[in-house]
C-alpha positions as CSV (number, residue, x, y, z in Angstrom):
1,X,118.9,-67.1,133.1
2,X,117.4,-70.3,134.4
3,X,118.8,-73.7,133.8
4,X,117.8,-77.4,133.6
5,X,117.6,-77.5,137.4
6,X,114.6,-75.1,138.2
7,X,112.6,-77.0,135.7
8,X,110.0,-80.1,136.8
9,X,110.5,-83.4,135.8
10,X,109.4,-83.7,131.7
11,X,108.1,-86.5,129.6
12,X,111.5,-86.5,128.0
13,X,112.9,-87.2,131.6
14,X,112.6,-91.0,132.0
15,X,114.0,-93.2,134.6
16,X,117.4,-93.3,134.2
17,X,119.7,-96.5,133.8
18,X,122.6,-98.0,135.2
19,X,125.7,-96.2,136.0
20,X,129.1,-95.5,134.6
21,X,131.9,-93.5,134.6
22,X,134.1,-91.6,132.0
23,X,136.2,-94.4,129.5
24,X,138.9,-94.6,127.7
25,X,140.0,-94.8,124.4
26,X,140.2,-98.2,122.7
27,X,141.7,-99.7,120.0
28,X,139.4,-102.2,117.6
29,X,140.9,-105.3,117.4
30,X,140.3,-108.8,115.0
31,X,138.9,-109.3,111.6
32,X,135.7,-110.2,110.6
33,X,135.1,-113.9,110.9
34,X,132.4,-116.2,109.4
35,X,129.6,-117.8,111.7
36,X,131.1,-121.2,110.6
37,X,134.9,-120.0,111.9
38,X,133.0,-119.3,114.7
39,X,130.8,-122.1,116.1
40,X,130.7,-122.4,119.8
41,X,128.7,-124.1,122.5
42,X,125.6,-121.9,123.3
43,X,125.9,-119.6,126.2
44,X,123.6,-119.1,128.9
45,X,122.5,-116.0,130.1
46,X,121.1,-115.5,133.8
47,X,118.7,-112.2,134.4
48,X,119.8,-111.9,138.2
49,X,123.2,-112.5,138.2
50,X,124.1,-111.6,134.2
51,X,127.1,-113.9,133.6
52,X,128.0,-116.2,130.8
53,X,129.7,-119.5,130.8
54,X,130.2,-122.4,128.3
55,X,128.1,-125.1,128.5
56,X,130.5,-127.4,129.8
57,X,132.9,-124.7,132.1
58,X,133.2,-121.6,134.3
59,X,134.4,-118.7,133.1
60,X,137.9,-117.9,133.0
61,X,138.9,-115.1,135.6
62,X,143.0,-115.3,135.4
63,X,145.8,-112.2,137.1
64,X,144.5,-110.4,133.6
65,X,140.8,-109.6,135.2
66,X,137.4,-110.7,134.4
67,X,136.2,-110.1,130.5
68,X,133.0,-108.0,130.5
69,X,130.8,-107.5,127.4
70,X,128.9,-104.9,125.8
71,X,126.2,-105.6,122.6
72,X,124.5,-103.2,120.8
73,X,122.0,-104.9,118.3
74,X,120.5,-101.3,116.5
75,X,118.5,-100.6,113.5
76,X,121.5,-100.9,111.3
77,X,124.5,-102.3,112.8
78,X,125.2,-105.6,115.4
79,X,127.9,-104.3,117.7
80,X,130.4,-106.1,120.2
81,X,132.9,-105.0,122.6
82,X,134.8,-107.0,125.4
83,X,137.0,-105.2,128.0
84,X,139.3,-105.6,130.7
85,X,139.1,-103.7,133.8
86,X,142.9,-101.0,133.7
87,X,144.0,-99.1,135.8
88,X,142.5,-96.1,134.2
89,X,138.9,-97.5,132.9
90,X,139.1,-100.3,131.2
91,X,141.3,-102.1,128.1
92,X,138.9,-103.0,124.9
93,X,140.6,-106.9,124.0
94,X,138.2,-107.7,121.3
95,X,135.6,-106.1,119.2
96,X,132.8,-107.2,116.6
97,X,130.8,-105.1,113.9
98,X,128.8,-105.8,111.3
99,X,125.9,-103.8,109.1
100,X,122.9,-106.4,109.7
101,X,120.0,-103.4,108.8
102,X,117.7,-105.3,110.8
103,X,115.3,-102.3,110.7
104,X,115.2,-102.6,106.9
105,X,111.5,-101.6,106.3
106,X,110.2,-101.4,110.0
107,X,109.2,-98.5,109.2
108,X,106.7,-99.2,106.1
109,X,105.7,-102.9,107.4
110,X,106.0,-102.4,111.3
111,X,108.1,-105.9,111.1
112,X,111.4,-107.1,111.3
113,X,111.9,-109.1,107.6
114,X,112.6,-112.9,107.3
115,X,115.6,-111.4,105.4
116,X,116.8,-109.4,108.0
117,X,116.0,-111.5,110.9
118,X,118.6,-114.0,109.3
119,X,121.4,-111.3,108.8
120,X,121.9,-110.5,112.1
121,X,120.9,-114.4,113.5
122,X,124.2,-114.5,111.4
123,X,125.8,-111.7,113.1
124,X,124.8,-112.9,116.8
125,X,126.3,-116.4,116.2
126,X,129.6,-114.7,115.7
127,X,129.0,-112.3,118.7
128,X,127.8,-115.5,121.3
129,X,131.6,-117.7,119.9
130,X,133.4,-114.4,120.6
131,X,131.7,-114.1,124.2
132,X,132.2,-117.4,124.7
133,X,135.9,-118.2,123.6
134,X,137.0,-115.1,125.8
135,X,135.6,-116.3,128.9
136,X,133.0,-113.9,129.8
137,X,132.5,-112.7,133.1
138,X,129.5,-110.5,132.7
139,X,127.9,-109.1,129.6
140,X,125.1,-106.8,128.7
141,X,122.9,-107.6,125.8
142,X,120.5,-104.7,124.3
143,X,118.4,-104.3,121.3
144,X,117.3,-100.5,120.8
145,X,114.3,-99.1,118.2
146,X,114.3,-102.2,115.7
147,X,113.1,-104.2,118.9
148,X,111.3,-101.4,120.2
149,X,108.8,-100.3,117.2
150,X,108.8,-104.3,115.7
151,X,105.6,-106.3,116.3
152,X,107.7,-109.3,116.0
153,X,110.4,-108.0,118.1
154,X,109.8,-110.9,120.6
155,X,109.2,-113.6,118.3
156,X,112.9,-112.9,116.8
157,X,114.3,-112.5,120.2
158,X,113.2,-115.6,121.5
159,X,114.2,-117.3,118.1
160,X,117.6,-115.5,119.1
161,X,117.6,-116.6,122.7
162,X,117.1,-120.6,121.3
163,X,118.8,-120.5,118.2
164,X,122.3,-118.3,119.1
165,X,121.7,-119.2,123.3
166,X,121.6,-114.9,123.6
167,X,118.9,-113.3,125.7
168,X,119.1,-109.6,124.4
169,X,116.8,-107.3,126.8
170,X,115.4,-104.2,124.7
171,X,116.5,-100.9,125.9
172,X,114.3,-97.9,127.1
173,X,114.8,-94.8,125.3
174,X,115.3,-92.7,128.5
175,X,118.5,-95.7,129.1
176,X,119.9,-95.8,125.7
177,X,120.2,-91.8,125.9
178,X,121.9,-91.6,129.6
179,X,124.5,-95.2,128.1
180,X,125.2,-92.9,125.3
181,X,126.3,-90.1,127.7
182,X,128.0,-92.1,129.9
183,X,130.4,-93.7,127.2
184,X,131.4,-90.5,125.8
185,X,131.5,-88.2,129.1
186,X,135.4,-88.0,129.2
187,X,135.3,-86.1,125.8
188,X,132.5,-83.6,127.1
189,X,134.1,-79.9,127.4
190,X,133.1,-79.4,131.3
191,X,134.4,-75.7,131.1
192,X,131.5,-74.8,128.9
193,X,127.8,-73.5,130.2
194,X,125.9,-76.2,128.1
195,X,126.8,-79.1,125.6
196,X,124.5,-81.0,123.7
197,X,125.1,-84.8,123.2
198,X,123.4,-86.4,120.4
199,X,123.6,-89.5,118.6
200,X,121.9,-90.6,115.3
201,X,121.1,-94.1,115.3
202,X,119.5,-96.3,112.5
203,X,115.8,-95.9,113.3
204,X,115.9,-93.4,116.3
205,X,117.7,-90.1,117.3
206,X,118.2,-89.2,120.8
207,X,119.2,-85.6,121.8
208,X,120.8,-85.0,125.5
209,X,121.2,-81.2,126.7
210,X,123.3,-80.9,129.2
211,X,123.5,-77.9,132.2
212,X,127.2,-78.0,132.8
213,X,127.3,-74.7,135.0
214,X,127.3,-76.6,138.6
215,X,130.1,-79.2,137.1
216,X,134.0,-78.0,137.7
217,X,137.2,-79.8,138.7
218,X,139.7,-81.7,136.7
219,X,138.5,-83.3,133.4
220,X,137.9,-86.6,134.6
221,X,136.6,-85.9,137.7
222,X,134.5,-83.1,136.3
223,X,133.1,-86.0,133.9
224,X,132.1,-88.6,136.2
225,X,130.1,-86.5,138.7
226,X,128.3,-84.9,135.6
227,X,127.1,-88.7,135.2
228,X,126.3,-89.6,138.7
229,X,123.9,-86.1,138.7
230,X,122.5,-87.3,135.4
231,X,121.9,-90.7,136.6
232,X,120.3,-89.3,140.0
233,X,117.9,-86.7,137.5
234,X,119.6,-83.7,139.5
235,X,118.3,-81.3,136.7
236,X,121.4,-81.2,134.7
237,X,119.5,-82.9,131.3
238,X,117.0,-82.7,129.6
239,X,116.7,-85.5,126.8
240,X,114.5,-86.6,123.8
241,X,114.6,-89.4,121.4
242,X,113.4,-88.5,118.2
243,X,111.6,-91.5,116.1
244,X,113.8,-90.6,113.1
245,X,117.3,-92.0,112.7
246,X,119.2,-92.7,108.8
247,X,117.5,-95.8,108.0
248,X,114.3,-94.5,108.6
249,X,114.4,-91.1,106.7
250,X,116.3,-92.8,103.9
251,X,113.4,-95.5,103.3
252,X,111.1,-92.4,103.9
253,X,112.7,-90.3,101.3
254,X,115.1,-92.3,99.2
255,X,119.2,-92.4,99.7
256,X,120.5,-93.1,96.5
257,X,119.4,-90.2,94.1
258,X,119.5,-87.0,96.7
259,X,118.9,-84.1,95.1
260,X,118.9,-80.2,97.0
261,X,115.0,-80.5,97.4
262,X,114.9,-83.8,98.7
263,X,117.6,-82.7,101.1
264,X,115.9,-79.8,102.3
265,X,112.4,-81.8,102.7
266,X,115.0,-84.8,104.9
267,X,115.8,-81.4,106.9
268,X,112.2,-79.9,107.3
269,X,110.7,-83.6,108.5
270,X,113.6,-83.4,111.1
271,X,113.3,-80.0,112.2
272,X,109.6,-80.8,112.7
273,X,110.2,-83.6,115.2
274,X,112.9,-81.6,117.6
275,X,110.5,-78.5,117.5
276,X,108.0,-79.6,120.1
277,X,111.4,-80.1,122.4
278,X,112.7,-76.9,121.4
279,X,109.4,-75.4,122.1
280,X,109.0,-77.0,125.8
281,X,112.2,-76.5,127.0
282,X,113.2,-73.3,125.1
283,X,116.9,-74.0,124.6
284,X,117.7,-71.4,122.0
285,X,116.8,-68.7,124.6
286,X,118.5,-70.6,127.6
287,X,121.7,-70.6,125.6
288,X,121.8,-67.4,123.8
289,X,125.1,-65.7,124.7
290,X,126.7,-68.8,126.7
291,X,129.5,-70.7,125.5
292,X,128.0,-74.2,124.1
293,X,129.3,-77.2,122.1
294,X,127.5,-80.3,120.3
295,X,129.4,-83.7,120.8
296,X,127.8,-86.0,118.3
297,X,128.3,-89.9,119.0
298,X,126.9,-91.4,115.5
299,X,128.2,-92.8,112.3
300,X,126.9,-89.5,110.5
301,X,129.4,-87.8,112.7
302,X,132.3,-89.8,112.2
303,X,132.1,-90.4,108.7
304,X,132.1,-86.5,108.4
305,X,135.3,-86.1,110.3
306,X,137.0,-88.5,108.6
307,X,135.8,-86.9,105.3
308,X,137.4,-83.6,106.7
309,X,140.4,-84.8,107.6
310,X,140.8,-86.4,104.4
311,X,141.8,-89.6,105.4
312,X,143.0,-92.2,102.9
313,X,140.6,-94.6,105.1
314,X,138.7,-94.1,108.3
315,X,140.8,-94.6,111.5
316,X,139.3,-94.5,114.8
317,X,142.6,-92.8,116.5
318,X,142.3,-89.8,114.5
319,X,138.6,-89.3,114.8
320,X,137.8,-89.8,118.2
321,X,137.6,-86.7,120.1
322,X,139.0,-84.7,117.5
323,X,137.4,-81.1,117.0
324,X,135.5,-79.6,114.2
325,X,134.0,-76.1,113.3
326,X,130.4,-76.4,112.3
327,X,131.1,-74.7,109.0
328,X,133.0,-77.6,108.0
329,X,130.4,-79.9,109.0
330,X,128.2,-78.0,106.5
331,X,130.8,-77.8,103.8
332,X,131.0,-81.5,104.0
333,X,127.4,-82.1,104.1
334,X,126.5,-80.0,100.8
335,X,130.3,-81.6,99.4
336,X,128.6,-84.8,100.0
337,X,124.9,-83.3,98.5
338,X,126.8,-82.5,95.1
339,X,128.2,-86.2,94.6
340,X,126.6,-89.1,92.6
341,X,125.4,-92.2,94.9
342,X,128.5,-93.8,92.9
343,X,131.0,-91.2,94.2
344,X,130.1,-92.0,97.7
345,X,130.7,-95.5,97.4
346,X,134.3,-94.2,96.2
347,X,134.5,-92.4,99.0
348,X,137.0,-94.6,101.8
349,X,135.2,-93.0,104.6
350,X,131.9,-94.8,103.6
351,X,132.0,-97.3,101.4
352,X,128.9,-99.3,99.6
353,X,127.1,-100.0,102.6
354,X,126.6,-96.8,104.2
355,X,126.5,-94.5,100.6
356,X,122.6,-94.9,100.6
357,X,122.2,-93.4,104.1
358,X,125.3,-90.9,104.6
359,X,123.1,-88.3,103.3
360,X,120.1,-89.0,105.6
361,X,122.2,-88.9,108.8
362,X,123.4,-85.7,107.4
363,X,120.1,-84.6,107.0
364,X,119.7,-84.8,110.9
365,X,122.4,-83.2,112.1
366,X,121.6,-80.1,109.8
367,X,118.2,-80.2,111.4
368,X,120.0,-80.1,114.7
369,X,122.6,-77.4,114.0
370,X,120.0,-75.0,112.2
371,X,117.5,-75.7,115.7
372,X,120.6,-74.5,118.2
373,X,123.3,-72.0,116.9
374,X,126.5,-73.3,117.7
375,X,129.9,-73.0,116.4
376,X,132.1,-76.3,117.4
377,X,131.1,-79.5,117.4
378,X,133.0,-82.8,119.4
379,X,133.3,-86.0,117.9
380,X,133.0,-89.2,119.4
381,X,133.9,-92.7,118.1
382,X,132.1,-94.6,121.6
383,X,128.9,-94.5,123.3
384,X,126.4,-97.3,124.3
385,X,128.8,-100.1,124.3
386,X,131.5,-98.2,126.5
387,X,128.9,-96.7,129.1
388,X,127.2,-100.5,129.7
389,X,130.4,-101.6,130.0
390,X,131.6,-98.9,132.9
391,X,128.6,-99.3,134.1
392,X,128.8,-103.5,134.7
393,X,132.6,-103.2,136.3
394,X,131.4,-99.8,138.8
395,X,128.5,-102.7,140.0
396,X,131.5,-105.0,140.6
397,X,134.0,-102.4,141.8
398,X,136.5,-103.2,139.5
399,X,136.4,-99.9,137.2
400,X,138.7,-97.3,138.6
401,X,139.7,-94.0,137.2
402,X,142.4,-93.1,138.9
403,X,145.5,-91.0,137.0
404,X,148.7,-92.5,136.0
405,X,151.5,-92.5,138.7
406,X,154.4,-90.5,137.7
407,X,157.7,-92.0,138.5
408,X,158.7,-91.7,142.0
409,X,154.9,-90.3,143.7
């Protein structure tokens, strides 16, 4: 059976982006703060040598390490990380997220709103004092499809860059999909023929298959050359970004009031945007009779373990990289299908602000377990923000990944 590697280079194969290697867990730290709490000198932001500094000093580098950042500025959510070089990847000190929706009727307008445009100038106000007051070495700034598909993506962005001091770049597809990768490789299955990495965004989708047969070794070493061979477009992947994520489909079909027909039709709009991959690439028939897994890196996903593990509220330590069976992703899907929009507010693991697109993201993955049979699925509570931030401290060589020392070695 041939794999990814005897296969030419495919439209879905971009130009890959910067490297990384695998991370570990982190802990989210610090409470939601207002942009008033939060006022800060602006910060300035220099393309060839990315580093941050307040206005009026250099940025703190004490015995601790340098602070690197990470923001992911999606359809639906504003996101912040800032690490610390460990000794075994890297130590998350502070974190940021809020639901901004900035893609809130891209889709039917083709532009960003006023509304939504002020949201998330909100949100960025509280990301820039949180960069700032922790000294920033480096950071990465990206936008993803609400930038991408907006005709007044660069209008906002500028207003950003002078309002907030914040230049956000807007990521390629082909980058966003190897990031996502990258920040969850640790929690990729390496023993397995294939795995296929996915994660449902806001207003895009991006699918990842990955030829595992040529990786072996120990788990994290086994992790980070599966990177580096992605990274140098060895073969190993093939990837796709779909133009579909939960804020699209819900505007698209409605989120509120799902019924088992409007379900179905979410799934048969999917389905009809990963055929032409399936088609090209002919996964089902690559697979057939190999031993597979799905590692999903998305809210959907998350929100469904948590639901399945019946957590009195969702926490990140028991989600990430835990294991489920596909049949209980679907039993929580159509569990989810048979409550009232007012039930899923009620429901800890979602909550009023995601109980009008739950049901969409779940939409996707059944499109993407019904296109490749498959019988355990991964999750993963990291991605884009963990893989830019490997990826900044491997460019300074301070990311390491070696194992803990037992006593006396």
């Amino acid at each position: 059976m041939s794999g990814f590697a005897d296969e030419p280079d495919k439209a879905e194969n971009g130009p890959v982006g910067p490297s990384d290697r695998l991370v570990q867990p982190h802990r989210t730290a610090g409470a939601e703060r207002t942009p008033q709490d939060d006022a800060a000198p602006p910060l300035r932001y220099q393309e060839n040598a990315p580093r941050f500094q307040h206005a009026d000093v250099g940025p703190r580098r004490d015995q601790r390490g340098p602070v690197y950042g990470a923001l992911d500025l999606g359809t639906n959510n504003c996101r912040l990380l800032l690490a610390r070089p460990s000794r075994r990847g890297f130590r998350v000190i502070d974190a940021f997220s809020r639901i901004i929706r900035l893609g809130e009727g891209v889709s039917q307008t083709g532009r960003l709103s006023d509304a939504a445009m002020g949201r998330t100038i909100d949100a960025l106000r509280v990301c820039a004092s949180k960069l700032n007051r922790a000294g920033t070495h480096r950071a990465r700034l990206v936008a993803t499809e609400a930038c991408r598909s907006a005709a007044n993506s660069g209008d906002f962005l500028r207003r950003v860059r002078g309002e907030v001091g914040l230049e956000i770049e807007v990521l390629a597809p082909e980058e966003e999909a190897i990031l996502a990768v990258a920040g969850c490789a640790s929690l990729i299955d390496t023993n397995v023929d294939y795995a296929l990495v996915f994660d449902i965004g806001g207003g895009s989708s991006e699918l990842i298959w990955l030829d595992l047969r040529r990786i072996s070794g120990p788990a994290p070493h086994a992790a980070t050359r599966l990177v580096e061979n992605v990274k140098r477009r060895s073969g190993l992947a093939v990837w796709t970004s779909l133009p579909v994520g939960v804020v699209t489909l819900a505007e698209r079909f409605g989120g509120r009031e799902v019924t088992p027909d409007l379900f179905e039709a979410m799934v048969g709009y999917v389905s009809g945007l990963i055929a032409p991959f399936e088609e090209r690439h002919e996964f089902r028939r690559r697979i057939a009779g190999s031993s597979i897994h799905f590692l999903g890196t998305s809210g959907t996903v998350t929100t469904v373990a948590g639901i399945q593990l019946g957590l009195p509220r969702y926490d990140r330590n028991q989600v990430d990289g835990c294991w489920m069976q596909v049949a209980d992703v679907n039993r929580v899907t159509y569990d989810l299908l048979a409550r009232s929009y007012a039930e899923r507010v009620a429901e800890p693991c979602i909550g009023h602000d995601r109980a009008d697109l739950v049901l969409a993201g779940c939409a996707i993955l059944e499109a993407i377990i019904r296109a490749w049979p498959c019988e355990r699925l991964r999750v993963a509570d990291r991605g884009l923000r963990e893989g830019i931030l490997s990826s900044l401290m491997m460019e300074d060589n301070t990311y390491r990944t070696g194992r803990r020392r037992r006593r006396g070695e």
